[in-house]
N, C-alpha and C positions, 0 to 999 in steps of 0.2 A: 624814426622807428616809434619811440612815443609817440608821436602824433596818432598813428594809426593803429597801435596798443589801444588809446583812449574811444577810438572809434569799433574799438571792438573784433579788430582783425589778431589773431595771431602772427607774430611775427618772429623769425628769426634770423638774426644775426652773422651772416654770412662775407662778410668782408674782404678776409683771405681767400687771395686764389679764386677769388670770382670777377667778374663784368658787372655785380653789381654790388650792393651793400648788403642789401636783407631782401626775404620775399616776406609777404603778408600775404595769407590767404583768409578767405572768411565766405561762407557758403558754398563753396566750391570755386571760389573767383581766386587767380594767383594775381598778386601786382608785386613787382621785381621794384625795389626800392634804391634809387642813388642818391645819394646825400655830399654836399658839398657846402665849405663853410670858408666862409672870408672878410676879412678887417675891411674891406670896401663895400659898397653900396651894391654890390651883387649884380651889376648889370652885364657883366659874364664873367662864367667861372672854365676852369679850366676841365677837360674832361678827356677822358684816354679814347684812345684808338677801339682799345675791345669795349667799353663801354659805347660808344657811338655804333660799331657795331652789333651789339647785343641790344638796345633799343630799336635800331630796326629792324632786326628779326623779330618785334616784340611789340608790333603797331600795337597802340590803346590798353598796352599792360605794363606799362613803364610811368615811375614817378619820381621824377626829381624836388628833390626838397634842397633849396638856399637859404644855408643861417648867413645874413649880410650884414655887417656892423657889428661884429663880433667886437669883445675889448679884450687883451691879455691885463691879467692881474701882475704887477708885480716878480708874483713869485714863477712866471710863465704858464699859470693855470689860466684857462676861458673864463672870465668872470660869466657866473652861471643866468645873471640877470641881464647881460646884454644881447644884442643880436634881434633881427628880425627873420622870422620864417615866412618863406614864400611857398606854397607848394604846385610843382608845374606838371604837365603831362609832359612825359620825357618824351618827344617824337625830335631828334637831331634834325630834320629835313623841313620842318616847321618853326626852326632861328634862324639865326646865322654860323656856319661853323666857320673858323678863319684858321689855318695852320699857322702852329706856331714854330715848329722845326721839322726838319728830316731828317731819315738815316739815308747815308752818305756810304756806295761802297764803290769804290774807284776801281775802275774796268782797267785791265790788263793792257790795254791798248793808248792808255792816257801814261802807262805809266814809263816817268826818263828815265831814272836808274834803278840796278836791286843791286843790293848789296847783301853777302852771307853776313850770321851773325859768326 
């Protein structure tokens, strides 16, 4: 979101309860902001389901930003001076997506016993 403060865009902070983080708008242009941050070298990060879906309803107005090499201080705070920012066009269909798990609802038909409570 700073990033794009400095570049002159308005931005607000939308995190709860959305598919994305913030939007920035600036001349009439909206770009839908996701942000992800990780102690690793950032060569993937983890990303939700409605987000993957809200970037492609959203070709060429989606920006993912990666803080990679992030440090915890101590006291469990982000040491404010570490990390690297990458900033990407968020297009999910233009990486790699890889599943990481499913939900799981077992059909009536699989199932040997029921028991009352």
């Amino acid at each position: 979101m700073e990033h794009h403060r400095t570049q002159k865009w308005a931005v607000q902070d939308l995190r709860v309860g959305h598919p994305y983080d913030a939007i920035a708008t600036k001349n009439g242009k909206t770009l839908w902001l996701e942000a992800k941050g990780t102690e690793t070298a950032g060569s993937t990060v983890i990303v939700t389901r409605g987000e993957v879906e809200w970037a492609r309803e959203h070709p060429g107005e989606c920006v993912l930003g990666v803080l990679s090499d992030i440090v915890f201080l101590p006291s469990g705070e982000v040491d404010p001076t570490s990390g690297t920012l990458r900033l990407f066009t968020w297009n999910p269909d233009h990486g790699t997506l890889t599943a990481r798990n499913y939900d799981f609802a077992p059909g009536d038909a699989d199932r040997l016993s029921r028991r009352s409570p």
